[in-house]
C-alpha positions in Angstrom: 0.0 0.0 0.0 1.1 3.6 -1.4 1.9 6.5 1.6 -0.6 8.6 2.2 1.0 11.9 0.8 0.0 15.9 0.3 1.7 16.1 -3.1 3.0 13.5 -4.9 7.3 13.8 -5.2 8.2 15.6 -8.7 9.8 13.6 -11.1 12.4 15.3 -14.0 14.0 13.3 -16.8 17.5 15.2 -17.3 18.9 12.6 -19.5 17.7 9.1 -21.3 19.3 7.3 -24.3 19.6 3.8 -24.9 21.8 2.8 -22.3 20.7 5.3 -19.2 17.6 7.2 -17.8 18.3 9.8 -15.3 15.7 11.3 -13.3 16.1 14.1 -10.7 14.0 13.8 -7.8 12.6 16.3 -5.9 9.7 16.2 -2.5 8.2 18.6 -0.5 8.0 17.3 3.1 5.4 14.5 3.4 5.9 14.0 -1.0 6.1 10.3 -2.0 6.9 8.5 -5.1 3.9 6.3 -5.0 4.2 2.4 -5.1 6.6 1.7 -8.3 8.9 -1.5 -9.6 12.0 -0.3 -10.9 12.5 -2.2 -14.1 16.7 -1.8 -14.6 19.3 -1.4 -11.9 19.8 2.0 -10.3 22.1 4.0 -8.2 20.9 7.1 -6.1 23.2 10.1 -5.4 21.6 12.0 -2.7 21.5 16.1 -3.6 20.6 17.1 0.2 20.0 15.9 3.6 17.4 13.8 4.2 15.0 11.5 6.0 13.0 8.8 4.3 10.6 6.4 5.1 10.6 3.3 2.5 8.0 0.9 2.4 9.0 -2.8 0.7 7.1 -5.1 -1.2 6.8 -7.2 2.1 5.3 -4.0 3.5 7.9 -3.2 6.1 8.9 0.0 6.8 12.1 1.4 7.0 13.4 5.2 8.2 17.1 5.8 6.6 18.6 9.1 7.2 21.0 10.4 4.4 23.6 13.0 4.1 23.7 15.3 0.9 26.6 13.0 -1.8 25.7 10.0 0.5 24.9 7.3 -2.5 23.4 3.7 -2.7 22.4 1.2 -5.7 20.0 -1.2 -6.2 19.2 -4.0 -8.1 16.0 -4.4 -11.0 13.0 -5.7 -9.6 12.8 -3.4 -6.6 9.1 -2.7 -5.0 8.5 0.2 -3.0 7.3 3.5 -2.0 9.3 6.5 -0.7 8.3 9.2 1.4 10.3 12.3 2.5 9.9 12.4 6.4 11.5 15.4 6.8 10.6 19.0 7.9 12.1 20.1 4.4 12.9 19.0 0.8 14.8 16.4 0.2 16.0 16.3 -3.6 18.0 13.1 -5.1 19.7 11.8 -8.4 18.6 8.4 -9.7 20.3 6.8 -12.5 19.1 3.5 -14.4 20.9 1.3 -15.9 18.7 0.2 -19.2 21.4 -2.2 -20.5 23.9 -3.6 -17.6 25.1 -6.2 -19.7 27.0 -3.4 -21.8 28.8 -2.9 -18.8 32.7 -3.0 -18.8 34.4 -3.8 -15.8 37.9 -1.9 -16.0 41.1 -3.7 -14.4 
């Protein structure tokens, strides 16, 4: 089940080609993304401080603090909803991965 939210968080595509989709994030305090599956592996680069509550497929619910350049990844498949439960705006990066296998691991 979604958050129950003012406003939902504001999505905006800054970049998307064959290979990568990013998305800056941006929610007003008590914004959530709404339930979603993310579809490729992504990293998130967070742009400010902030405090989220993250619901799982499972329905558990997690709070995770983050400092602004604090970043995480995921893998594809991921269920959830995320809700800024912060006083302020919280604004993040997320990058998807449309075609890992293209991948090159440098040595």
């Amino acid at each position: 089940m979604a958050f129950k939210c003012n406003e939902p968080a504001v999505p905006t595509i800054k970049q998307e080609d064959a290979n990568v989709r990013i998305t800056r994030w941006d929610f007003a305090p008590g914004a959530a993304t709404g339930w979603h599956t993310h579809g490729w592996p992504y990293f998130v680069v967070m742009l400010t401080d902030a405090v989220m509550k993250i619901e799982a497929a499972t329905g558990a619910v997690s709070e995770v603090k983050w400092k602004a350049r604090d970043s995480y990844q995921r893998p594809a498949g991921v269920e959830h909803d995320v809700l800024n439960a912060s006083d302020r705006p919280l604004a993040f990066v997320e990058i998807e991965i449309k075609r890992p296998e293209e991948l090159v691991q440098l040595k």
